[in-house]
C-alpha positions as a printed Julia matrix, in Angstrom:
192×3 Matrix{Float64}:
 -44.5   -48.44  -11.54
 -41.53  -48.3   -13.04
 -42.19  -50.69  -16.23
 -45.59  -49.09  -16.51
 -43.34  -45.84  -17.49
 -40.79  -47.61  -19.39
 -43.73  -49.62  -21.07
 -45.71  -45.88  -21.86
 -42.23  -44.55  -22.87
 -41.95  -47.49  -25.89
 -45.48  -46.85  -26.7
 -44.72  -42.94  -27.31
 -41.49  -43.63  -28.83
 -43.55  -46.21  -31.36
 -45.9   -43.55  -32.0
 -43.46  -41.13  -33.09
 -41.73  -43.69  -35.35
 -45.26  -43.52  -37.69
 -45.54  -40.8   -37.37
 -46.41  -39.72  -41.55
 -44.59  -36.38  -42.72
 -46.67  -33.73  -44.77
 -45.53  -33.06  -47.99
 -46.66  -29.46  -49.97
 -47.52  -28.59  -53.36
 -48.07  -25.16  -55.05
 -49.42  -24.69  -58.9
 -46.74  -23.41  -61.62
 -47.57  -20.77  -64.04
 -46.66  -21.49  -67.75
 -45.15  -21.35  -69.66
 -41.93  -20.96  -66.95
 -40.23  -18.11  -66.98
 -39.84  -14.25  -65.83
 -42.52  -12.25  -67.02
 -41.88   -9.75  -69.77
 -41.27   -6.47  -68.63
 -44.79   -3.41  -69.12
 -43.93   -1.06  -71.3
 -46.38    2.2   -69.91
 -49.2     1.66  -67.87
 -51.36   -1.41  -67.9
 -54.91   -2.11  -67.9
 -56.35   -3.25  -64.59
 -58.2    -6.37  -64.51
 -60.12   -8.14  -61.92
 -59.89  -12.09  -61.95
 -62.49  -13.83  -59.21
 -62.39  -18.15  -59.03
 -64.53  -20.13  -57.32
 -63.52  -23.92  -56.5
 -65.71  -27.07  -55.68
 -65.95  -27.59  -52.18
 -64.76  -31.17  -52.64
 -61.45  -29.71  -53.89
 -61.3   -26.25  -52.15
 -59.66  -27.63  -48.58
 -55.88  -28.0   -47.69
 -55.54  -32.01  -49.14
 -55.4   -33.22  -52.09
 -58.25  -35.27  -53.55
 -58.24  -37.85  -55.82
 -61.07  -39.59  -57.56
 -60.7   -43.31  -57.3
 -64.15  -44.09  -59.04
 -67.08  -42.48  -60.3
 -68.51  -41.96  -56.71
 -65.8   -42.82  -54.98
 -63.03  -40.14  -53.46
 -59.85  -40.88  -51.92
 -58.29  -37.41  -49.52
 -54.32  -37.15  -49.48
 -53.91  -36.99  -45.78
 -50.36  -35.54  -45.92
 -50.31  -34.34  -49.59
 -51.09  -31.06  -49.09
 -51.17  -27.3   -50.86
 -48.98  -24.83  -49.96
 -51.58  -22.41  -49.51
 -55.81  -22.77  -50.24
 -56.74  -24.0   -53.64
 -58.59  -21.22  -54.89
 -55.83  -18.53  -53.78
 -53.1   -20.63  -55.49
 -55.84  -21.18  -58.66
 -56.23  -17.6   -58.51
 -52.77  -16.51  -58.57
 -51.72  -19.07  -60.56
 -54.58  -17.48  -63.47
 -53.64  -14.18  -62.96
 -49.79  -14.88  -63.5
 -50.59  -16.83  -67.03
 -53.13  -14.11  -68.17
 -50.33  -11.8   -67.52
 -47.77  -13.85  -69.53
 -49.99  -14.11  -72.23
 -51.07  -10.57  -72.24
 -48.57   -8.17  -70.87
 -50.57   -5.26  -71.5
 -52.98   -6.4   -68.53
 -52.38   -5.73  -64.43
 -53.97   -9.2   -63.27
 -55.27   -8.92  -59.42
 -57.0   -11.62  -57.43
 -58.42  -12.5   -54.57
 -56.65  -11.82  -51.42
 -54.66   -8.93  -53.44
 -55.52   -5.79  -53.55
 -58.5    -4.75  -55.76
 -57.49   -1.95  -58.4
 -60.56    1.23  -58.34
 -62.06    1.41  -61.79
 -60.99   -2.07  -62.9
 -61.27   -2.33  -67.0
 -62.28   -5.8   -67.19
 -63.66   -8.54  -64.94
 -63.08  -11.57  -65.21
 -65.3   -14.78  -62.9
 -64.51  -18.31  -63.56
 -66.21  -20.85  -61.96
 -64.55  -24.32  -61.86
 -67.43  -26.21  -61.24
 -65.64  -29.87  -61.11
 -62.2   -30.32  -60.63
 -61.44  -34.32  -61.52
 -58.15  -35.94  -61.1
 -57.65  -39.46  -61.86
 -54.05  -40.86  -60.36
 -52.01  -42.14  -63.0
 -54.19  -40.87  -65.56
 -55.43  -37.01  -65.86
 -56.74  -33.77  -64.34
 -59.53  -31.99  -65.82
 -61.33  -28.7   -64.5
 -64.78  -28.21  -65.93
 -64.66  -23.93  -66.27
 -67.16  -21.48  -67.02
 -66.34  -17.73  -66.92
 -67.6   -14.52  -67.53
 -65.88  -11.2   -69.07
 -66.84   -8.16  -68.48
 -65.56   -4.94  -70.49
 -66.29   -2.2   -67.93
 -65.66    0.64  -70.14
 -68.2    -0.73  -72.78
 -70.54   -2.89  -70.88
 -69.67   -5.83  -73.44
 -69.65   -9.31  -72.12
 -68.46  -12.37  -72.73
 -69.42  -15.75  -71.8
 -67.61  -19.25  -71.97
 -67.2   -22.86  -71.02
 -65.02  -26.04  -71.8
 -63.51  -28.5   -70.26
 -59.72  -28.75  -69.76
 -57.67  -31.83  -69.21
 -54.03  -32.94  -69.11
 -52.35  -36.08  -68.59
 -50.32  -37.14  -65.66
 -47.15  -38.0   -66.43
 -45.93  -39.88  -63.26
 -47.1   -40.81  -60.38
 -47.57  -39.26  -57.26
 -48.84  -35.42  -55.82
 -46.14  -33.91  -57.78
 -47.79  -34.85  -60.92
 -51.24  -33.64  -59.7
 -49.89  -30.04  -59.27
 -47.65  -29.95  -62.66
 -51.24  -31.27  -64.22
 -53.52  -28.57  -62.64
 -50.84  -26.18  -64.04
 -51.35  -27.47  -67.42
 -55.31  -27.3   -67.24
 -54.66  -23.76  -66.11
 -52.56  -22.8   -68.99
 -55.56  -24.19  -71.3
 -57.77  -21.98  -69.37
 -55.51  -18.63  -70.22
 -55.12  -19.54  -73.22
 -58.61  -19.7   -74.13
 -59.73  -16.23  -71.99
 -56.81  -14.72  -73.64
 -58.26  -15.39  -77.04
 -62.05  -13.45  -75.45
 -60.61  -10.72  -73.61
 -61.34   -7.16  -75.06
 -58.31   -5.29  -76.71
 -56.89   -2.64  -73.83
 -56.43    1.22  -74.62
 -52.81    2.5   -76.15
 -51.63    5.09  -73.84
């Protein structure tokens, strides 16, 4: 009996030896920095992103072929991809544009928002060792007018190293694309 426990004991002991740590990633908004200070009131706007379903879950995926996927065990986000997307949006929208209040979801939705704003990442790609691309099409809405605005690219960026911390610093990047190109579409805001 007792070697049976000593022999179980070993086994658990071996077990916890392998045991693989988790290692967590969030997305950057860029260009770094503090964000410049409102001057009066700013215009509310509404920001809504959807995700693939591939992506949209707590691992990291990376594709390895054409049809072929690999999923980062213990490479993980911080938080779930489309809040950190989200957030990640609204902060360089609001860099870009300081004249905007950016809200997302899981934040609390301003009443008579100005604009809307609905992207739709529908493929996320991210190629180790190579680059990250997000296939986007959004939707503006003016509120006040009615006016909208539709658009779609595709935004890529290399990455520069290997490993997850790469993958996050290259979603960043295709993010920053993104703002800058719904910067260029939104509709002017009122001077108070």
């Amino acid at each position: 009996m007792k070697s049976l426990l000593t022999t179980a004991g070993l086994c658990l002991l071996g077990a916890c030896a392998t045991i693989t740590p988790d290692h967590y990633y969030i997305l950057s908004p860029l260009p770094p920095g503090a964000l410049e200070a409102r001057a009066g009131s700013a215009t509310p706007a509404i920001l809504r992103v959807s995700l693939p379903a591939l992506v949209d879950r707590s691992e990291m995926v990376l594709n390895t072929s054409a049809d072929a996927v690999a999923v980062l065990e213990h490479e993980r986000w911080a938080a779930p991809l489309a809040e950190l997307v989200g957030q990640t949006l609204a902060q360089d929208l609001e860099r870009r544009r300081t004249d905007l209040l950016v809200t997302g979801q899981g934040m609390i939705q301003p009443a008579g928002a100005a604009i809307k704003i609905t992207i739709d990442l529908v493929r996320v790609t991210i190629r180790s060792g190579k680059q990250a691309s997000m296939d986007a099409h959004w939707r503006i809405l003016d509120a006040r007018t009615g006016k909208e605005s539709l658009g779609g690219d595709v935004f890529s960026a290399p990455l520069a190293e290997e490993g997850s911390s790469a993958v996050a610093r290259a979603l960043s990047d295709c993010l920053s694309q993104l703002a800058d190109r719904l910067v260029a579409q939104l509709p002017a805001t009122e001077k108070h």
